[in-house]
C-alpha positions in Angstrom: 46.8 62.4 1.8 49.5 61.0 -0.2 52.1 63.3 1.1 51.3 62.8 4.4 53.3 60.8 6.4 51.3 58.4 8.5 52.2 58.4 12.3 50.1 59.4 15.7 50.5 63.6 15.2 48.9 62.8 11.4 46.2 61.0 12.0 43.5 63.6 13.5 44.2 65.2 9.9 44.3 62.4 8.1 40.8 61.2 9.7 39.5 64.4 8.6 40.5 64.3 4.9 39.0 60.8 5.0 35.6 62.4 6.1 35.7 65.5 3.7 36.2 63.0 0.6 33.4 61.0 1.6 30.9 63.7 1.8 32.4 65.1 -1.1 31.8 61.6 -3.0 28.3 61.8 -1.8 27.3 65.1 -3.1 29.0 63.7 -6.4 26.4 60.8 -6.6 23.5 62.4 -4.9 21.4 63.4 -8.2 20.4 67.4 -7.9 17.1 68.7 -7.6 14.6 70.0 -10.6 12.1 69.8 -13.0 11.8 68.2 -16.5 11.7 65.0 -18.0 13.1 62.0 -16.6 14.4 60.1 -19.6 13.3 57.1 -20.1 13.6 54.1 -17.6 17.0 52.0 -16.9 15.8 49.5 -13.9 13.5 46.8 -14.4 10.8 45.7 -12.1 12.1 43.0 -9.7 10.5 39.3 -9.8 11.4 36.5 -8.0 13.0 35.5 -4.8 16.5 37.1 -5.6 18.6 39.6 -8.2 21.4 38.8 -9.9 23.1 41.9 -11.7 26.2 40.9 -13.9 29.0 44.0 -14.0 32.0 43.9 -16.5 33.8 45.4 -19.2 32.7 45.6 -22.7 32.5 42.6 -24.3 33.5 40.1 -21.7 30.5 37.7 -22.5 28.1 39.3 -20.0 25.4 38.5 -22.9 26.4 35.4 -24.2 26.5 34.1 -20.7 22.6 35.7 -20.1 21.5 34.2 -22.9 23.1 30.4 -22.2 21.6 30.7 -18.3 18.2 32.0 -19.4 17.4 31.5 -22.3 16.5 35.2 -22.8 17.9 37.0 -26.0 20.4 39.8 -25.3 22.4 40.9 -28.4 25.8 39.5 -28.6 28.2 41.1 -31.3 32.2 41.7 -31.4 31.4 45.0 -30.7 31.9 46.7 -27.4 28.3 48.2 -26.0 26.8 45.7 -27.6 23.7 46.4 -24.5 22.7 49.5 -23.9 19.9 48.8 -21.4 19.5 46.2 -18.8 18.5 43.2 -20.1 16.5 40.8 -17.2 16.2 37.4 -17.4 14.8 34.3 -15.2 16.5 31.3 -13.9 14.9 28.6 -12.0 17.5 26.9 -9.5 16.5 24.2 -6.7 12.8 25.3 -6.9 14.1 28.9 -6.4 12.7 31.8 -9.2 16.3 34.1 -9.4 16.4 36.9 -11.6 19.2 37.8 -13.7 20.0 41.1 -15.0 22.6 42.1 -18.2 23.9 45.8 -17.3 25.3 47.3 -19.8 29.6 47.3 -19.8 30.9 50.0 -17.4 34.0 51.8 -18.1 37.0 53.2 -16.1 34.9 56.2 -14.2 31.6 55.0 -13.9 30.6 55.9 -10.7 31.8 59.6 -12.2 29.0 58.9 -14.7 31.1 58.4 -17.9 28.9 55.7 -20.2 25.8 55.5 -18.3 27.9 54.3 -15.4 26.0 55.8 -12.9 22.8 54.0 -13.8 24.3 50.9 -14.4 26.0 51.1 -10.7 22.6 52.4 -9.0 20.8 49.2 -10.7 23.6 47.4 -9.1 22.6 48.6 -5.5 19.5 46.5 -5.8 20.9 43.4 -6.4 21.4 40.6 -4.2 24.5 39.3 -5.6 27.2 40.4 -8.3 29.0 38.4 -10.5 31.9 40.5 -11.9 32.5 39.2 -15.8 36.2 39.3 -16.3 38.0 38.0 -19.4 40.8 35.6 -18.9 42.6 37.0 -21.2 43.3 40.5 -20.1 44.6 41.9 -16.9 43.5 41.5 -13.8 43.9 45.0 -12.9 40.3 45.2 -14.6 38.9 43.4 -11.5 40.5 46.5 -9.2 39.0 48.8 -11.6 35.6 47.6 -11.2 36.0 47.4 -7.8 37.0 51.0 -7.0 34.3 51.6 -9.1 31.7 49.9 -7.1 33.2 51.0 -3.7 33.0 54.7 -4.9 29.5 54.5 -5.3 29.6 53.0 -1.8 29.0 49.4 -2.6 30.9 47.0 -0.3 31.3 43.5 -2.4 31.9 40.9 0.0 32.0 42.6 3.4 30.2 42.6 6.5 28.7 46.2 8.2 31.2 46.9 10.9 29.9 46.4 14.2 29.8 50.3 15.0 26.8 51.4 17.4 26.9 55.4 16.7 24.2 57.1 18.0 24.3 61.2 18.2 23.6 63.2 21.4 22.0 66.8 22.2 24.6 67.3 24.6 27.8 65.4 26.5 30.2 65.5 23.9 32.5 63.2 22.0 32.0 60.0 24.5 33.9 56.3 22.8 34.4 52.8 24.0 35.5 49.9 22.4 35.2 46.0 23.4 38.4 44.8 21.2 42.0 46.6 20.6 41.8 49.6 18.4 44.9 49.5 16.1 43.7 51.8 13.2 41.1 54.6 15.3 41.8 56.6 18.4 39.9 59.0 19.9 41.4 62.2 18.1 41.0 60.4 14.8 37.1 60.0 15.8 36.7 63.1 16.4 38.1 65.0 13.4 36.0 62.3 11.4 32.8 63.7 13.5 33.9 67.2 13.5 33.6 67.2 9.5 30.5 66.0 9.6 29.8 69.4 12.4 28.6 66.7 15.0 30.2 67.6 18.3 28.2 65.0 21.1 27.5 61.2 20.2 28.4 57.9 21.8 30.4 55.6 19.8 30.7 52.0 20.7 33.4 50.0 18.7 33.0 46.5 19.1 35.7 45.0 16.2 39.0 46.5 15.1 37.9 49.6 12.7 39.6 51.8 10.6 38.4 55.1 9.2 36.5 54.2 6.6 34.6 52.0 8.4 33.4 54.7 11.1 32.6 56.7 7.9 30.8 54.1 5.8 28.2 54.3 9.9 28.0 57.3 9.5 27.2 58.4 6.4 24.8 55.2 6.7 23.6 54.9 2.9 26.2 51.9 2.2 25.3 48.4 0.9 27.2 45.4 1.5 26.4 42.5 -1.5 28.0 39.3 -2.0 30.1 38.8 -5.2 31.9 36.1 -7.3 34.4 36.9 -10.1 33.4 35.1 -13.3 36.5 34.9 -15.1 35.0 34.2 -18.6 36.8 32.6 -22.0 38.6 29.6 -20.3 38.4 27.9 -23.2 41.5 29.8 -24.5 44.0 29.4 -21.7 46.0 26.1 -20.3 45.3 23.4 -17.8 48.2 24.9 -15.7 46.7 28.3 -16.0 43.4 27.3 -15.2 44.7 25.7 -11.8 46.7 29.4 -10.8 42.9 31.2 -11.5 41.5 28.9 -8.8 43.7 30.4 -6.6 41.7 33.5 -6.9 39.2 34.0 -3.8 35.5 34.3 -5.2 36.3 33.5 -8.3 34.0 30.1 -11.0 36.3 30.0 -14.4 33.6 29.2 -16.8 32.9 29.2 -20.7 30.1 31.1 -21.8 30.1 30.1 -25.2 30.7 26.5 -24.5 28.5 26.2 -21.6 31.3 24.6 -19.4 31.2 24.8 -15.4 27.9 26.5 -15.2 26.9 23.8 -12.3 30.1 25.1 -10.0 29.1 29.0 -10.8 25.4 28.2 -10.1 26.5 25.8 -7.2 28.0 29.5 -5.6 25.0 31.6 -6.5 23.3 29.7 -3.8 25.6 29.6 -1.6 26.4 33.2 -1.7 22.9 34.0 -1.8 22.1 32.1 1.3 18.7 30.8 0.5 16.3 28.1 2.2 14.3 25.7 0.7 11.3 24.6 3.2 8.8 22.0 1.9 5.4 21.7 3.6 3.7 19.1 4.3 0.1 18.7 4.7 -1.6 16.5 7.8 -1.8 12.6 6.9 0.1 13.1 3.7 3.9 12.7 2.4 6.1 16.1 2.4 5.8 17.8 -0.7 9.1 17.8 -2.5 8.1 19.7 -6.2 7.6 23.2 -5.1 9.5 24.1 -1.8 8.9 27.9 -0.4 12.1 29.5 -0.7 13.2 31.9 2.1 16.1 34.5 2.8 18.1 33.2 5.0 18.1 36.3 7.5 14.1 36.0 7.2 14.0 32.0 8.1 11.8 31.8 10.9 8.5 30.0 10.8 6.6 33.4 10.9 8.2 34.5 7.8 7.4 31.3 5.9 3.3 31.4 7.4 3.9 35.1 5.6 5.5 33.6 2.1 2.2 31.5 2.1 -0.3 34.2 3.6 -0.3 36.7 6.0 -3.3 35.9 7.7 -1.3 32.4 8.2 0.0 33.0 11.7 -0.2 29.4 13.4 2.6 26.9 15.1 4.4 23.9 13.4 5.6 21.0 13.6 8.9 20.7 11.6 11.4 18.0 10.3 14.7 18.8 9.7 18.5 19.7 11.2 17.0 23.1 12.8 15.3 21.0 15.7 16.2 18.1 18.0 13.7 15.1 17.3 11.3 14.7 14.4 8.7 16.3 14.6 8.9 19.1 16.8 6.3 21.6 17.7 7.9 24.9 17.2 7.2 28.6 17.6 6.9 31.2 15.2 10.7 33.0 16.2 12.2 29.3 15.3 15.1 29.6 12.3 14.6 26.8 10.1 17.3 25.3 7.9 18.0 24.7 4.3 15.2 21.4 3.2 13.5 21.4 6.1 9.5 20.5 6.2 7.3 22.3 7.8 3.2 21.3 8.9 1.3 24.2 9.5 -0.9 23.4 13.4 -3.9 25.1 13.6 -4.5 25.9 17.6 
């Protein structure tokens, strides 16, 4: 691919090359079939309302950082592989229960499987952010390195799903549209991308300027796309002036693990990144309770899925307070989307 000159006359073998490293990659990862013991256990059971998995290098401060948010031991040593198991932990943020987990350090060719990289990654899949632990005082290259990493093991940090509708046919052939200007796909590209994967009829509908890998990444269908912010760790040994050039960084909270400093800004992002809702309810004749809100994904934020966080047999209307509706109160429905600190009273019918 390298070699290869990119121009219109390329690209139908280019988009095929594309394909035949992707299912390679996937055959890679895909663990093979058989008997015998399974080793013993590398994910931990998940608890609260979110995951946090923290990814890095050897000794970056993954630990000491652990320990300072949670309280939880994990070993900290000058050392490298100081962890050799994940480590979970508990944080309680804005009423919100957020698990934290210390993987191991990954090295260069992880998602090959050198140094447990492999399970460290697949743990990874399951969270529902990433902080990436970098140290300030080495390259930033490391940040590309862990990110080829992740993407290899078809992890997409800080992405949306393209908006691709592919849907595959008995019959009718290769049959595209597209609602925006295609600048990186045509339709020979498409097809030498579907004829790898030996489908020769599907309707493809294109609705935001794709490249390749994005029409792979729908098809092969098994990718996961998690929000991530670059810790950049140790700032306690660097300049004012050089501290103002790492801001510049998109996605990025310097901090000190070992000094505790900017933990409110870092934590301040979880929750943003992690898009959660606080909803308090309040019970009839009484004031809103404000101690112990119900905390809700924000993609599951409608009133049926918080008569659900409480009990499932819990299927009623409300009346709710709050930015999501237009006077306070307002009776509601159960497919209402409630915002972040609204309350919420529970009518019986």
């Amino acid at each position: 691919m390298a070699r290869t000159q990119k121009n219109k006359a390329t690209s139908y073998h280019l988009g095929q090359l594309k394909a035949k490293l992707a299912k390679l990659r996937r055959e890679l990862l895909t663990p093979k079939g058989g008997g015998g013991a399974t080793g013993e256990g590398f994910d931990v059971a998940k608890t609260g309302i979110a995951r946090v998995g923290f990814i890095g290098f050897p000794s970056v401060g993954k630990s000491t950082l652990m320990s300072k948010l949670t309280g939880t031991f994990s070993e900290v040593a000058a050392y490298e592989f100081t962890t050799l198991t994940t480590v979970p932990g508990v944080i309680q943020y804005r009423g919100a229960q957020i698990q934290i987990l210390d993987l191991p350090g990954i090295i260069e060719g992880a998602k090959d499987g050198k140094g447990r990289g492999k399970q460290v990654i697949a743990v990874a899949r399951t969270c529902s952010l990433i902080f990436i632990v970098l140290d300030v005082l080495k390259s930033l290259q490391h940040k590309r390195i862990i990110e080829k990493e992740l993407e290899g093991f078809g992890i997409r940090l800080n992405k949306e799903p393209p908006n691709i509708v592919f849907r595959r046919k008995d019959k009718g052939g290769i049959n595209m549209t597209s609602t925006v200007p295609l600048t990186h796909l045509d339709l020979d590209t498409v097809k030498a991308i579907l004829s790898e994967y030996r489908i020769s009829s599907a309707d493809v509908q294109i609705r935001c300027d794709a490249t390749e890998d994005d029409l792979i990444d729908v098809i092969e269908g098994n990718r996961v796309y998690i929000p991530c912010v670059y810790v950049l760790n140790k700032i306690d040994s660097i300049s004012i002036q050089e501290l103002d050039i790492l801001y510049k960084i998109p996605h990025c909270v310097p901090i000190s693990a070992n000094h505790e400093w900017n933990f409110d800004e870092l934590l301040e992002k979880a929750w943003q990144y992690l898009s959660l809702l606080r909803i308090y309810t309040k019970p009839k004749g009484q004031v809103p309770d404000y101690s112990a809100p119900v905390v809700l994904k924000s993609s599951a934020g409608t009133v049926k899925d918080f008569c659900d966080a409480i009990h499932r047999s819990l299927i009623k209307d409300a009346l709710v307070w709050g930015s999501s509706v237009k006077h306070n109160p307002q009776k509601v429905g159960l497919d209402h989307c409630l915002h972040d600190e609204d309350v919420v009273q529970i009518v019986k019918k």
